[in-house]
Each structure stands twice: as structure tokens, then as C-alpha cells.
C-alpha positions in Angstrom: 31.9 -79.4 -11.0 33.3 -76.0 -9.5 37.2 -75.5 -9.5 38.6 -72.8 -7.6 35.0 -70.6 -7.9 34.7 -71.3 -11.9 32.6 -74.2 -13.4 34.1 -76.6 -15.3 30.3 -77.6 -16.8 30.9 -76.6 -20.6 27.2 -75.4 -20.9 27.3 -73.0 -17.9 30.8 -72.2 -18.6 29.9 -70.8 -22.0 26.5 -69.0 -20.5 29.0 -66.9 -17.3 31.4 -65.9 -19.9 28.7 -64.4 -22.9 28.9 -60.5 -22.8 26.0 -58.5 -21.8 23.2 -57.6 -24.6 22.7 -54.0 -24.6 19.6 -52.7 -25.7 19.3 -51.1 -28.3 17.9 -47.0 -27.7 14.5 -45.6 -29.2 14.6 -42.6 -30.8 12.6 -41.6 -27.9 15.6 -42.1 -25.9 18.4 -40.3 -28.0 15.9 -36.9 -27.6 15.0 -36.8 -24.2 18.1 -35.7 -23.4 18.6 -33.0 -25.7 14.9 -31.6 -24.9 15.3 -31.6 -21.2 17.1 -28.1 -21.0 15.2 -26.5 -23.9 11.7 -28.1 -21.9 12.5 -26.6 -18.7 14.1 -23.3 -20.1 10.7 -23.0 -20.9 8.5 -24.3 -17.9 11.0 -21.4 -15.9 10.2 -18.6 -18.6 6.5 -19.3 -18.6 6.2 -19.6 -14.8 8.1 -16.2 -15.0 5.4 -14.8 -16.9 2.8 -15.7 -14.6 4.0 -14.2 -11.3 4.8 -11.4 -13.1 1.3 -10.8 -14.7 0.0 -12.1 -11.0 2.3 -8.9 -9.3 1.1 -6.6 -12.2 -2.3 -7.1 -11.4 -2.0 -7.1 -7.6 -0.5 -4.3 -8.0 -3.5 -2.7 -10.1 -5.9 -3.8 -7.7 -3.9 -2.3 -4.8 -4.7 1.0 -6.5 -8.1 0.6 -7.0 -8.4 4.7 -5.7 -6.0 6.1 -7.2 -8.9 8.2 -9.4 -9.8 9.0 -6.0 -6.9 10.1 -4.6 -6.0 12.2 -7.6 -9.5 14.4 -7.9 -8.6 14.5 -4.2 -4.9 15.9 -4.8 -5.8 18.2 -7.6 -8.4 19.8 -5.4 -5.7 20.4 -2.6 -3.6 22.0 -5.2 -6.5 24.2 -6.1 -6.7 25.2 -2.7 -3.0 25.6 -2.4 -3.1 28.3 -5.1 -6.3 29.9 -3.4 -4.4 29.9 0.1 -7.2 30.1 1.5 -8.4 28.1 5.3 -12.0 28.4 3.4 -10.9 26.5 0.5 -8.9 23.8 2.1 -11.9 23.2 4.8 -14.1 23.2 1.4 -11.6 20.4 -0.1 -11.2 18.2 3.1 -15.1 18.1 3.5 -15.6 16.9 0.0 -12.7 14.0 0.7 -11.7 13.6 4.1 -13.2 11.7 6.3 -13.6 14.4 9.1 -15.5 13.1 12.0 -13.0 9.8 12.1 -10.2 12.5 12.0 -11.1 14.6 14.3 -12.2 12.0 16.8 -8.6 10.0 16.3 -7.1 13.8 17.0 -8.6 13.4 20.6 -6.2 10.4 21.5 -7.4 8.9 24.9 -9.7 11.9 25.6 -12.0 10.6 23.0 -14.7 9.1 25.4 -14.2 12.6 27.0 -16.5 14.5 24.2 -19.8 14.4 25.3 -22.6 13.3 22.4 -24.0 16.5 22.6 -20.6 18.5 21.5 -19.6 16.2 19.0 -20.6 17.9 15.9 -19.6 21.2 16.6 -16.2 19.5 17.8 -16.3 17.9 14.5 -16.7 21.2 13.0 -14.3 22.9 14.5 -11.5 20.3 14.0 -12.5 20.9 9.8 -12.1 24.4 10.3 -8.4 23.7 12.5 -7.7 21.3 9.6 -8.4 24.0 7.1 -6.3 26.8 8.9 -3.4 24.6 9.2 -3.7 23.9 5.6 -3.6 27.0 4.3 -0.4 28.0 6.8 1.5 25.6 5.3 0.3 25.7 1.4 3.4 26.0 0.1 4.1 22.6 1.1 0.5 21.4 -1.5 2.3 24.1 -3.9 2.6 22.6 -7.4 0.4 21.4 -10.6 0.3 17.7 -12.6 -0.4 15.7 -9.2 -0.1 12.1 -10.2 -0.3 9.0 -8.0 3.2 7.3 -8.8 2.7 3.9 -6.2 0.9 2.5 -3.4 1.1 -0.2 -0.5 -1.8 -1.4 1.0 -4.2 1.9 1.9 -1.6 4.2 1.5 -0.9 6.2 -2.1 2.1 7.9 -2.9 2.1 10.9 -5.3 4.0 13.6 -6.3 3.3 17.1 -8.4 5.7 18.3 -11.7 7.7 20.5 -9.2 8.4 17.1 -7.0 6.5 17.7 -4.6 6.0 14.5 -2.5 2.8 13.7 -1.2 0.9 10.9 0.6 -2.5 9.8 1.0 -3.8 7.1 3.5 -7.6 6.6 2.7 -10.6 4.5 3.7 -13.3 2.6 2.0 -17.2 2.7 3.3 -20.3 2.2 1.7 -20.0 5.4 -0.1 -16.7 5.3 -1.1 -12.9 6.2 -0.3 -12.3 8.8 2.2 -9.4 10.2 2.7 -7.9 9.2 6.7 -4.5 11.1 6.7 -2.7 13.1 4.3 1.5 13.8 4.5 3.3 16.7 3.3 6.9 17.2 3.6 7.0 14.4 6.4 4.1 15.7 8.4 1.0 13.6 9.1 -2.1 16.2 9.1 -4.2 13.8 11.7 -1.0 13.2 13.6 0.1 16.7 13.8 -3.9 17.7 15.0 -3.7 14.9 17.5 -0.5 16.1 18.9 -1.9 19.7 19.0 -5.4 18.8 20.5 -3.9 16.2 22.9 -1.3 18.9 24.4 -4.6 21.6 25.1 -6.4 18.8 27.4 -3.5 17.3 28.9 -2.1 20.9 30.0 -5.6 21.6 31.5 -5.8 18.4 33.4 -8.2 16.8 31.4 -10.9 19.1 30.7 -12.3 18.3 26.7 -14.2 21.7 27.6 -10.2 23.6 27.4 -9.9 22.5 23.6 -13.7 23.1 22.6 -13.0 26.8 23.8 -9.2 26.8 22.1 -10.7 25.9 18.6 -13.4 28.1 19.2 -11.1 31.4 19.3 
């Protein structure tokens, strides 16, 4: 019998009114707790670890020619102190890579150069690279050249006098080349391109008006 939403049954009476059993905890449950911050403190300082042993080796293997570019730097410096366009010319055909330089240096007058000048065009650019080297070896002045970082292909160094230098080189089958070399904000293949593009374009054209410039 139900009066005013209650039963009036004894039985069921007595079963809606016993309070709740609460189950007892395990041990188990009493330590969870106090392991969760302590547990994931250490899942963040481990994970931490890794990307930062992950970075340190990317970074590692980013430099893989950074022996490279430093016999490459100390042999500039050596021809810095030489100041001579013979020793610089010496040093870039040991480590640059002169035939892709010189042909970037033609801009869109590279399918000008005939076959048959191309490797006394490519000599010639070595021996501009060289001359415009040594007129400026102040700027390579300086001893203990050290590679201090690098991003992607390009190396950044610097001497004990602070000298700042970079080096943007190229892997082949026999090794890095050197592509590009920066001194005191100047690209050496830009600066050549800009010099080599100027002669054609100011003789309409004609590849043969630079072959007779670098000639002189």
C-alpha cells in the first residue's frame, strides 16, 4: 500500500530507508592518488629528455661537414695572410665547386656559353673568384676559424678576431663542395653573378663581351 508516495509495506519500508553501503577502499585506491603527480612529473621529464637528445642529434647530423668546412676556412685564412689572387684561386680549386659557380654567375645567359668555351670560361671565373678574393682579404683576415652552427647546407663560422663567416656547400659523390661563401654580408657567387650578368646585359647579349672582360 502507497500513501502519499511512501509504502506503508513494513518490509519495503525498512529496505528504502537503510543507508547506502560504502565500499570499503584498497590500498590500491588510497595511492593512486598520491602517485599520479609524481607518475606524470616523470612521464613529462623523461619525454623532455628525449626531444632533447632527438634535437641534439639532429643537430649533429646537420653538421655532418663541418670538418669540411673548417680545413676549408683555415685554408682561406691562409690565403688571406698570403694576399695573394694565386693563393685564393689555389684554395677555391681545392674546395669550391667552380664550374657550378661559375655557370650560376652567368644567370640567364647560361645556355649562351657555347660547349666549346666552357672550360676556359670556367677557368677564368676561378681566376675572377681569386682576384676578388684577395681585394678584399681583409674581410678572411683572422686565425682559430671555428664552425659555431648550421641550418640545413649552410654553416656559420667565425675566427678569434670575430670575424663572421658563412659557408653554403654541396654533397656529390666525392664529397662536400663548397657552393657560396659570405664575408661581411657579401655572397662571393652572388656578387660574380651580378658582375658577369652586368658585362653581357650592357653588350646586348653577347657571352663573347664577358669571355674577352675576364680575359684582360
Amino acid at each position: 500500500m502507497v500513501r502519499d508516495g511512501q509504502t506503508t509495506d513494513p518490509a519495503i519500508y525498512c529496505m528504502q530507508r537503510q543507508p547506502a553501503i560504502l565500499r570499503p577502499s584498497s590500498d590500491a585506491d588510497n595511492i593512486r592518488p598520491l602517485l599520479g603527480g609524481p607518475m606524470r612529473f616523470a612521464r613529462s621529464l623523461f619525454l623532455s629528455a628525449f626531444i632533447a637528445l632527438a634535437s641534439a642529434n639532429a643537430s649533429r647530423a646537420g653538421c655532418e661537414a663541418e670538418g669540411f668546412v673548417n680545413s676549408a676556412g683555415n685554408a682561406f685564412l691562409s690565403a688571406a695572410r698570403r694576399g695573394t689572387a694565386q693563393a685564393f684561386a689555389s684554395a677555391a680549386s681545392r674546395y669550391a665547386d667552380l664550374r657550378g659557380i661559375a655557370l650560376f654567375a652567368l644567370g640567364p645567359h647560361r645556355k649562351s656559353l657555347p660547349r666549346s668555351l666552357e672550360a676556359e670560361y670556367v677557368a677564368l671565373a676561378r681566376t675572377y673568384m681569386g682576384g676578388f678574393m684577395a681585394k678584399h682579404a681583409e674581410r678572411f683576415s683572422g686565425t682559430g676559424f671555428k664552425v659555431v652552427g648550421c641550418s640545413g647546407n649552410t654553416l656559420n663560422a667565425r675566427t678569434e678576431s670575430g670575424s663572421r663567416l658563412m659557408f653554403r656547400v654541396t654533397k656529390s659523390s666525392g664529397g662536400y663542395r663548397v657552393q657560396d661563401v659570405n664575408v661581411s654580408s657579401i655572397w662571393l657567387a652572388g656578387q660574380m653573378r651580378s658582375a658577369f650578368v652586368g658585362v653581357i646585359n650592357r653588350n646586348n647579349g653577347d657571352i663573347n663581351a664577358l669571355m674577352k672582360y675576364l680575359r684582360k
